[in-house]
C-alpha positions, -999 to +999 in steps of 0.1 A: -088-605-654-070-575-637-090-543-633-075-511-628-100-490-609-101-446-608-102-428-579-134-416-565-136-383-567-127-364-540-102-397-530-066-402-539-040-431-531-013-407-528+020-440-526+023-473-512+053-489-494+063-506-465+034-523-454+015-489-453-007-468-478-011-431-480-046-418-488-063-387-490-098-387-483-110-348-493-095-326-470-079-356-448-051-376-455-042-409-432-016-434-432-027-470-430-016-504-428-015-522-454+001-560-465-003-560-498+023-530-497+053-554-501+069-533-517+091-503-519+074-465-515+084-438-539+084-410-517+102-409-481+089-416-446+097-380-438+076-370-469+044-395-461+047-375-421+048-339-440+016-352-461-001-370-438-031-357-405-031-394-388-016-427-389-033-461-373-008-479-353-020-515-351-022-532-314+000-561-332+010-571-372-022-577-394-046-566-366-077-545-372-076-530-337-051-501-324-046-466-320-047-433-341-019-410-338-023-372-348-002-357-367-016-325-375-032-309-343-058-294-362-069-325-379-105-334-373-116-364-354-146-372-379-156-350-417-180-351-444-166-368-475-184-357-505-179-384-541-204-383-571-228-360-554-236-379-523-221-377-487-205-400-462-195-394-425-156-403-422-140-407-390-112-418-368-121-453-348-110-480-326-100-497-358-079-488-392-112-484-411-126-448-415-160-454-430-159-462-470-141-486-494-124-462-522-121-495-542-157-501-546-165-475-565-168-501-594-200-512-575-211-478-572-207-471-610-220-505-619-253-497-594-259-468-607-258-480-645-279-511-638-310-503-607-340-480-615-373-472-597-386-508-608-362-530-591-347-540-558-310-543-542-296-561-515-268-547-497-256-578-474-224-571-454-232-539-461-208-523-436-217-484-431-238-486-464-220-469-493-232-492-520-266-485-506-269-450-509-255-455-540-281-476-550-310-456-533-306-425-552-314-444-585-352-448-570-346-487-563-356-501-531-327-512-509-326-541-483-296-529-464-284-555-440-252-560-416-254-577-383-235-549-361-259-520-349-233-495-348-229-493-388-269-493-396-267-460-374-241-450-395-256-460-423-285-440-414-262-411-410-249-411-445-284-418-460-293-384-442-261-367-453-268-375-486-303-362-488-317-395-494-347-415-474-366-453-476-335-474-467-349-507-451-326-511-423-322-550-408-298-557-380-290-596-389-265-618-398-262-621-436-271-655-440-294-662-418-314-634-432-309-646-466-322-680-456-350-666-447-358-645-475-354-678-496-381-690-475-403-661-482-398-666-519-381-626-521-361-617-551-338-591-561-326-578-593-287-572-575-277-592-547-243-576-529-223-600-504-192-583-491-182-604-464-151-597-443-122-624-444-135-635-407-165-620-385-192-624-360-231-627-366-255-604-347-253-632-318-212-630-319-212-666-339-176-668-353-173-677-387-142-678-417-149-670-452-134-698-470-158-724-446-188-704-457-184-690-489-200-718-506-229-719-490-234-679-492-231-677-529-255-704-533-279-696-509-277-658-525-284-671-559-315-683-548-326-647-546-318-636-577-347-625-601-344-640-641-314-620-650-304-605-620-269-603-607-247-611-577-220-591-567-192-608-545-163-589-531-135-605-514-102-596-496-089-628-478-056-645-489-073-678-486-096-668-513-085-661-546-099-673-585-089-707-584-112-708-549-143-690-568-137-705-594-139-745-578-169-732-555-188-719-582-176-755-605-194-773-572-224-753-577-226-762-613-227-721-622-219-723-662-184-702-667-204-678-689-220-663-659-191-656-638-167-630-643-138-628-613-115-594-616-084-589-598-092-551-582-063-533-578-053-491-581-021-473-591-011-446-571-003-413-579+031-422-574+027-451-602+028-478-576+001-508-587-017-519-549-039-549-547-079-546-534-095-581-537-114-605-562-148-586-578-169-617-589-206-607-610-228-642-616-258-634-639-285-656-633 
């Protein structure tokens, strides 16, 4: 299934080309690496400069790391972004990322329709915590867990921004936490796993997706209340449906409670960019 996802508000992919994207976030717009931009832009290089306050220029192809070149002087270094009525801290880092995931504002939407007061969310991977102030302000209690300190700060930051409190905050790795929330016979109504491609637990253990995909999704199961729902985002181009679709075969999951979406947006300039599998298991 191929889902076409809107903008945030507030958020616009502006074109696409080149190995780059164009993006404005509010009142900032950045160029960005990008590989799933094989293709062609629409408007010129000279036009993406006029448009654009900073572009990342990565240490080496595909890498995360590099620097941030200004290109408007009076371009801030970090600014509120403001989407559905709740505010994040954006701002220029070590890396190409700037804070939030535009893409995921299918999780947001679908958060927001499904948690109340009465249930509970876990927010694994869960980066500088988008999805969980998201699901915060629908009154539902929210586990927010990611195993570098830096983001639950930041985290923290955006819960305050957004005039929101009672996020529990745990600095672990993902699946060792979730292990032992197993063991403590915990359950949520909406688990979230958003793992990167590659990363490091809270004791820098090194880890690839595709190895330990498996073994997330089915410890993460284990969580899940009678009818409650995981959410599973992925961007690696060693995963794709066919690979969700065998692990989640091996797991004996019945095909009626897995949906996988290709994510993708078109940008204004009618280019079609991809974002990664969404995959929803009801239990």
């Amino acid at each position: 299934m191929k889902l076409i996802a809107d903008f945030p508000e507030n958020y616009e992919l502006i074109d696409a080309g080149g190995g780059r994207k164009l993006e404005r976030w509010g009142t900032v717009t950045t160029i960005r690496p990008e590989h799933q931009a094989y293709f062609g832009a629409v408007l010129s290089r000279k036009e993406w400069s006029n448009l654009a306050d900073w572009e990342f220029i990565p240490k080496s192809e595909g890498s995360l790391q590099g620097t941030w070149k200004k290109l408007n002087p009076k371009a801030p270094d970090s600014w509120l972004f403001t989407t559905s009525g709740l505010t994040f801290h954006l701002r220029i880092t070590t890396n190409k990322h700037i804070g939030i995931f535009p893409e995921q504002q299918v999780n947001w939407t679908f958060l927001s329709e499904k948690l109340d007061s009465s249930k509970r969310f876990l927010n694994a991977f869960a980066y500088t915590g988008a999805a969980s102030v998201f699901g915060r302000r629908t009154g539902a209690e929210v586990i927010h867990c990611d195993s570098i300190k830096p983001m639950l700060d930041w985290g923290y930051q955006n819960q305050v921004e957004s005039n929101l409190e009672g996020i529990k905050w745990v600095h672990e790795d993902a699946l060792k936490f979730i292990r032992r929330e197993v063991k403590r016979g915990n359950k949520y109504d909406i688990v979230q796993l958003d793992p990167p491609a590659w990363g490091l637990g809270a004791k820098g253990e090194k880890w690839k997706l595709e190895e330990l995909l498996g073994t997330l999704i089915g410890e993460a199961l284990q969580l899940l209340t009678q009818s409650g729902v995981l959410i599973l985002n992925t961007y690696s181009p060693k995963v794709d449906v066919a690979f969700i679709q065998k692990i989640t075969r091996e797991l004996k999951i019945p095909n009626q409670q897995v949906s996988n979406s290709e994510l993708w947006f078109k940008t204004t300039s009618g280019k079609e960019l991809y974002y990664g599998i969404v995959t929803r298991i009801i239990n």
